[in-house]
C-alpha positions in Angstrom: 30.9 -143.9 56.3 31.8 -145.0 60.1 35.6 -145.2 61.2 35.5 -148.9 61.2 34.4 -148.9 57.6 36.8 -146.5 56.9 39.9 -148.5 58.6 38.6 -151.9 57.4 38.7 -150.6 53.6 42.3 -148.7 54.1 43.6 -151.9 55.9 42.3 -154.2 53.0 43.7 -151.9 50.4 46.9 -152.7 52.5 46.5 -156.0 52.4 45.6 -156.2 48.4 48.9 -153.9 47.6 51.2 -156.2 49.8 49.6 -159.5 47.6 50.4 -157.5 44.2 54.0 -156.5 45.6 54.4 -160.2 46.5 53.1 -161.6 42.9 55.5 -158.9 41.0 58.4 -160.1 43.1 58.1 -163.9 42.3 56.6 -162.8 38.9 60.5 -160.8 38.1 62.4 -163.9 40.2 60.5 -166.5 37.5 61.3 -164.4 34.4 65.7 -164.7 35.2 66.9 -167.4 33.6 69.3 -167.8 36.0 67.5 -167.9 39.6 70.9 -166.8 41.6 70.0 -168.1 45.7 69.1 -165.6 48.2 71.5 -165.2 50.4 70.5 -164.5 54.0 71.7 -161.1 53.7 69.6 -160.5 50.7 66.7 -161.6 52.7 67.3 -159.6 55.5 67.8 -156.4 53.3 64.5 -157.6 51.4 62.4 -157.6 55.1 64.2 -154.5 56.1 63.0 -152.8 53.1 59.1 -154.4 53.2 59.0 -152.9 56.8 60.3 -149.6 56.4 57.7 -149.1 53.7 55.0 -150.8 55.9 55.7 -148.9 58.5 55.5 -145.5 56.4 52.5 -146.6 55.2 50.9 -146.9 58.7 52.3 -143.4 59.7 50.5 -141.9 57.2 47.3 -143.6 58.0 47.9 -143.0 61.4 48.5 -139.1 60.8 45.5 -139.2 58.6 43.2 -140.8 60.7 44.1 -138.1 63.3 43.6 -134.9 61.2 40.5 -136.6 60.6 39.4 -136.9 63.6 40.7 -133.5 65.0 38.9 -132.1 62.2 35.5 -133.3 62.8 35.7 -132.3 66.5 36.7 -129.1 65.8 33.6 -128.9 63.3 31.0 -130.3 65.9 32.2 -127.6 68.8 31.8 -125.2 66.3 27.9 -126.4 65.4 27.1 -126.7 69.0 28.6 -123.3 69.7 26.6 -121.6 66.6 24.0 -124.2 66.1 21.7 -122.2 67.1 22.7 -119.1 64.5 19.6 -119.3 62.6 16.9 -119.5 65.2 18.9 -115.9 66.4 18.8 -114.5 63.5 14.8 -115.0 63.3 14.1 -113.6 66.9 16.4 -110.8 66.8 13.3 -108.5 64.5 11.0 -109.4 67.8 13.6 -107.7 70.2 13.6 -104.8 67.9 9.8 -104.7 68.3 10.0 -104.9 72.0 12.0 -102.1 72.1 10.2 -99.8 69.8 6.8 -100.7 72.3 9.2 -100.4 75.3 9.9 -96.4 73.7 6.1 -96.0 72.9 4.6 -97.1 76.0 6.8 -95.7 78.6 6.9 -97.8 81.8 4.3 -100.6 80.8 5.5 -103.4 83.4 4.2 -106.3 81.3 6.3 -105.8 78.2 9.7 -104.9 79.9 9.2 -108.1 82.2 8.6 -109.9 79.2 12.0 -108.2 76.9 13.7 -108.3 80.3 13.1 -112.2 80.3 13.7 -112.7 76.3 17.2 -111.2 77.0 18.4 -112.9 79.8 17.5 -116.5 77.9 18.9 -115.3 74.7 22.3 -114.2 76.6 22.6 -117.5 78.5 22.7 -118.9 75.0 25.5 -116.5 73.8 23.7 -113.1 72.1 25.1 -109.9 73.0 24.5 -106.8 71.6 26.5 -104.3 70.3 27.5 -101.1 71.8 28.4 -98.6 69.3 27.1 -95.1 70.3 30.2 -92.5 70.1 32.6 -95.5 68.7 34.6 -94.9 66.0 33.5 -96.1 62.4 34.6 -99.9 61.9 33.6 -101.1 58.4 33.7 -105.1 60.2 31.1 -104.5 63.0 28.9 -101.5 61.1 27.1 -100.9 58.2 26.4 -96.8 57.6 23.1 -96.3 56.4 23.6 -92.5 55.9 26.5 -89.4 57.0 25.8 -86.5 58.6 28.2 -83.5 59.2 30.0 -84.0 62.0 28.8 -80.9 64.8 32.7 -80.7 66.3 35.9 -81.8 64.1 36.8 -84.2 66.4 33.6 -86.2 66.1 34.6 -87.5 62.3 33.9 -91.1 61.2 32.2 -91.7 64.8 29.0 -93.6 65.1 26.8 -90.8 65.5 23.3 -92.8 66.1 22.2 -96.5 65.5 19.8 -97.3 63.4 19.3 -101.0 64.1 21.1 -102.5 67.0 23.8 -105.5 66.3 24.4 -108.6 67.6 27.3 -110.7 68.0 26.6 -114.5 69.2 29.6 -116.2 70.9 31.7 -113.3 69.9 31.0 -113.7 66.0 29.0 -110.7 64.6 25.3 -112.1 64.2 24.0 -108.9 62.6 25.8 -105.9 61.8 24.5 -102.6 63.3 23.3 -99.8 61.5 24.5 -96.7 61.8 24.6 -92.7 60.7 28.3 -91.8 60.8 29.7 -88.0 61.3 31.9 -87.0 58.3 
């Protein structure tokens, strides 16, 4: 439903409840036996009154219409900022290919031209990965695959070797990395 849709139905509703007030106030003034005058200072009050809660009314709509409308902007930055979370998520297997064919053929121009390239587009678009060799053990950014004794007492609960790389995209994890943690 479009905002003008949205404000013409709120506004009717406004308009239906301000009919219905109307018909109960003459409906009460028909049902005295004795109809005692307004006085102009009964009026006054009465119009006081009707606009202090028309004007409540429209603050509220007002303050509505503007959570609203903060909330949806909020809600497209977010999609154009991780729009694109999927598609990541499908490509990120192919980089861990080209890596394992970068470590098995050595120095092959073609294919590190071609990761090299794949990397630098997937960065402009907001993937980074994760550096976690010799970090310490955070249960948010890793997943342990398996523990290892630790070769020196100091080296317990640090990342030890990764497993599978991880990737955050615009600074939200994208995949977790998988590790072998000391113990």
């Amino acid at each position: 439903m479009s905002k003008k849709e949205q404000n013409k139905e709120q506004q009717e509703e406004l308009n239906n409840q301000n009919v219905q007030e109307e018909q109960e106030a003459t409906v009460e003034t028909e049902g005295t036996e004795e109809a005692q005058p307004a006085t102009e200072e009964d009026k006054v009050q009465e119009l006081g009154e009707k606009l202090a809660t028309l004007n409540d009314k429209y603050l509220r709509l007002y303050s509505e219409y503007e959570n609203y409308r903060k909330r949806t902007n909020l809600e497209k930055a977010d999609l154009l900022l991780n729009g694109s979370r999927e598609m990541m998520k499908a490509i990120l297997p192919v980089i861990d290919d080209f890596e394992r064919a970068l470590a098995a053929t050595g120095d092959d121009e073609g294919v590190k031209l071609i990761y090299n390239k794949l990397i630098k587009i997937l960065e402009q678009k907001g993937l980074k990965a994760m550096e976690v060799k010799g970090e310490k053990f955070d249960e948010n950014l890793h997943e342990a695959i398996t523990r290892i004794p630790a070769p020196d007492p100091a080296q317990k609960g640090l990342v030890m070797d990764v497993v599978e790389k991880g990737y955050y995209l615009n600074d939200k994890v994208l995949r977790y990395a998988k590790v072998v943690v000391a113990c």
